[in-house]
C-alpha positions, -999 to +999 in steps of 0.1 A: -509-117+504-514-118+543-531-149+556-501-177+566-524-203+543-519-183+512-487-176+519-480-212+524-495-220+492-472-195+471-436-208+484-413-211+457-429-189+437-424-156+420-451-135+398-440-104+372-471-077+385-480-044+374-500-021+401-521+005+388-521+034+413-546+060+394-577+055+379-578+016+377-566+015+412-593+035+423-621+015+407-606-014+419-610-003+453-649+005+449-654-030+435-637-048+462-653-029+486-684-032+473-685-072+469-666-076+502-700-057+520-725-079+495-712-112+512-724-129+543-693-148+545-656-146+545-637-148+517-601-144+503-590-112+487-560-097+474-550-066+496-537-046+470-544-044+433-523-061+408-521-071+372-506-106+369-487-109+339-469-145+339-463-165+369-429-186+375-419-216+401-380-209+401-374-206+435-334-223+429-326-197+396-348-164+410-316-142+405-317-154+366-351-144+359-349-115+378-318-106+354-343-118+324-377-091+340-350-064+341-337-072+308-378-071+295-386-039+317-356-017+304-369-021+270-407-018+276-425+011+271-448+024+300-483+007+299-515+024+293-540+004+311-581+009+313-608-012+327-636-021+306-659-043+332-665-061+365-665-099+353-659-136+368-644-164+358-665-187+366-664-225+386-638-241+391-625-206+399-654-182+411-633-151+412-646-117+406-625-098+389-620-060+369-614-073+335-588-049+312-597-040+277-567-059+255-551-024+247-521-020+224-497-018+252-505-041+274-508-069+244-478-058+232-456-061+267-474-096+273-463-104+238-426-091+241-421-107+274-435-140+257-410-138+230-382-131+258-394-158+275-394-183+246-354-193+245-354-200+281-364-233+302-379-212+330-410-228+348-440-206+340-474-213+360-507-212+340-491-197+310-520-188+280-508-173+247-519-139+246-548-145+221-562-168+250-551-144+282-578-123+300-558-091+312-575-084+345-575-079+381-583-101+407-607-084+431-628-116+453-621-156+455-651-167+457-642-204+456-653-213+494-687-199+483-714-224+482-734-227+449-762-206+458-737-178+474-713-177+441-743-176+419-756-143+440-726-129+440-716-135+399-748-125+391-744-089+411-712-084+403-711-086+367-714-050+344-695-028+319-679+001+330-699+035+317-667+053+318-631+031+317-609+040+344-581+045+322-539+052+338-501+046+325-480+023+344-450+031+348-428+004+363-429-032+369-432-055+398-415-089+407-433-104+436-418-137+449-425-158+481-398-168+505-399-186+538-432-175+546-429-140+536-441-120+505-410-102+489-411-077+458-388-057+435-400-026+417-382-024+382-389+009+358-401+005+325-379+021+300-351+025+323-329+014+291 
């Protein structure tokens, strides 16, 4: 994140990210690119691609759950990864996203980090069991959209991919926010 607002917004916060860099990454790009030129006004955007996979508020106890990501990525397998279609999620939210098909690996390292996650207190943001959780990536916030706008721009946007971009992430990404200032820490997966 760039823009001083959004960074504003995320103080105190820290997010566990994977960031495809193949395949995925590369559709990703198109799509942004491609709803970014569609629009007539300005919107948000994420600058570089990620796949969100829990969200914390423990800006007092970040070493800890830094110690418990570490603990997670040293015994997770590399991630095989593959977008299936552009989607939304629709109002309140009106984001356009690249929605991931649920594949074994990535269910399974959403599901072994909730287990890890179960025996502590740590504050997790928008948490979803992984039945409910829609593996994807963020590409447009269309929320500033007006009705008519956001209705264009879901209806154009949404379609399944012919071919799914399909990669293997290797490592891991804590992202947290700081004083005004986006911070990160690339762990390996199966570093253990």
């Amino acid at each position: 994140m760039t823009s001083p607002a959004q960074l504003a917004s995320l103080e105190g916060q820290q997010y566990l990210v994977l960031r495809p860099t193949d395949a995925v990454a590369t559709e990703y790009q198109a799509v942004q690119r491609d709803a970014l030129a569609s629009l007539k006004t300005s919107v948000t955007f994420p600058h570089t691609e990620h796949i969100t996979l829990r969200g914390f508020a423990e800006p007092e106890r970040r070493e800890e759950l830094t110690a418990l990501i570490r603990t997670w990525a040293a015994r997770q397998h590399p991630i095989t990864v593959a977008a299936d279609a552009v989607d939304t999620f629709p109002a309140p939210w009106q984001i356009v996203i690249l929605r991931l098909a649920r594949t074994d690996a990535l269910v399974s390292a959403y599901a072994t980090l909730t287990d890890l996650l179960l025996d502590t207190d740590f504050r997790r943001l928008g948490e979803l069991g992984v039945e409910d959780w829609t593996f994807h990536l963020s590409v447009v916030y269309g929320k500033t959209l007006d009705d008519e706008a956001w209705a264009e721009l879901d209806r154009a946007a949404r379609r399944p991919l012919a071919t799914p971009p399909t990669e293997t992430i290797t490592e891991a990404e804590l992202v947290w926010y700081q004083d005004g200032i986006e911070h990160a820490e690339i762990i390996p997966l199966g570093a253990a």
